[in-house]
N, C-alpha and C positions, 0 to 999 in steps of 0.2 A: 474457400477458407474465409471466414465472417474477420472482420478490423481487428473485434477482438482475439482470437489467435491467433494474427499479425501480431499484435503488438506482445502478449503471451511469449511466442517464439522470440521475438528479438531481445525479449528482456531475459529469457531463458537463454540464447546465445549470447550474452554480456555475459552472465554469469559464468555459462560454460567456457567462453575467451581465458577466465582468472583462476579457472576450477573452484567457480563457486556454485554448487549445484544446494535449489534451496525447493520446500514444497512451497507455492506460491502463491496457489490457487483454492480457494476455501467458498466457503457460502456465505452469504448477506446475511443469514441468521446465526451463523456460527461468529462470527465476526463482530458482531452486533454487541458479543455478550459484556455486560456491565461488571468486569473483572468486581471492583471493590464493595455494590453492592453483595456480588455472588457470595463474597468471602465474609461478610457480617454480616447475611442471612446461613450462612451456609447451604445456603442452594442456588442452582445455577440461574441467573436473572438476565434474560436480554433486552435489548434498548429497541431491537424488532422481532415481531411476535409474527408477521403479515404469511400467507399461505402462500402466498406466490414467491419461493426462495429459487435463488439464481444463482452460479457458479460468479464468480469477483475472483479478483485480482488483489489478493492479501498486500496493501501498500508497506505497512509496519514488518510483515516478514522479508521484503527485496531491503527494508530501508536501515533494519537492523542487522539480518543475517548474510546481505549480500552488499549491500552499495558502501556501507559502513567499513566493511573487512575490505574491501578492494579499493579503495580511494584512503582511508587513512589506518596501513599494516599494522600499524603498533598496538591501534584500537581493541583495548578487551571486554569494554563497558560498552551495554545498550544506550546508555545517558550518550553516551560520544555521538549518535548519530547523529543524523539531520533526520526532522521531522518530517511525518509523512501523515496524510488520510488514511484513515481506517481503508477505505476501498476504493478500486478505480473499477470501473467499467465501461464497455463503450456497445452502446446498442446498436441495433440496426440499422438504425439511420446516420450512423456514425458520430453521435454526440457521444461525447468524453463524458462522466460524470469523478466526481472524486466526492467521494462520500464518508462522512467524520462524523460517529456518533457521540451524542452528549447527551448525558443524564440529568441537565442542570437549567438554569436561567439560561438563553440566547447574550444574554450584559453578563456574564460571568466568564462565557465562554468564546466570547468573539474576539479578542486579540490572541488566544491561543490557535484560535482556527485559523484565524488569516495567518499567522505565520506556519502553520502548517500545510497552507496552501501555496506559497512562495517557498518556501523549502521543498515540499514536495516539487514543485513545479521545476526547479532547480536542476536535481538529480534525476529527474525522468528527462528532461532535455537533454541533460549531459549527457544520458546513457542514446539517447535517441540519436544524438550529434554525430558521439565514439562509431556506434552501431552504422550507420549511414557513411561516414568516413570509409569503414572498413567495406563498405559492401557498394562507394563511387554509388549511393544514391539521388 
């Protein structure tokens, strides 16, 4: 079993701990897609186009539909959550990546990334912490 579905599982057993069962798992090109261009062209616009697509780790799907509902119950709004990377993945050689697409300037879009990477970083600890506690790692 490759790092990444270690970490896939453990983030799927948090989930299942709260009965929060979410789909989680998607593609770097599905993920990619540039919601507000798509919707003012009306056609579907991604931000990667590259042939070489790879199974990821939906960060916005754990951050909205699972870590969101089970750390703060009353939460009904996606605004509520804590910010997340579009994607996390971790390759073969066990480097982490957490990957945020932007459509935009790099100076437009970098204080929202970093704080998407400290909040991100946040809630993936936490869950890593809870998960390890429970399993005396």
């Amino acid at each position: 079993m490759t790092n990444y579905d270690q970490m896939k599982n453990l983030i799927e057993a948090f989930g299942d701990k709260y009965n929060q069962h979410i789909c989680m798992e998607s593609s770097l090109s599905i993920v990619s897609e540039d919601k507000d261009n798509s919707k003012n062209t009306g056609e579907v616009q991604f931000v990667y186009n590259g042939k070489a697509d790879m199974s990821i780790i939906d960060m916005d799907e754990i951050a909205h539909k699972m870590y969101r509902v089970i750390r703060n119950h009353d939460s009904k709004k996606d605004d509520e959550s804590l910010a997340s990377a579009d994607v996390f993945v971790i390759n073969l050689e066990d480097i982490w990546y957490f990957i945020e697409f932007k459509n935009q300037k790099i100076s437009k879009a970098k204080d929202s990334v970093t704080k998407k990477a400290y909040q991100n970083w946040f809630w993936l600890v936490d869950i890593l912490y809870e998960m390890s506690e429970k399993n005396n790692m």
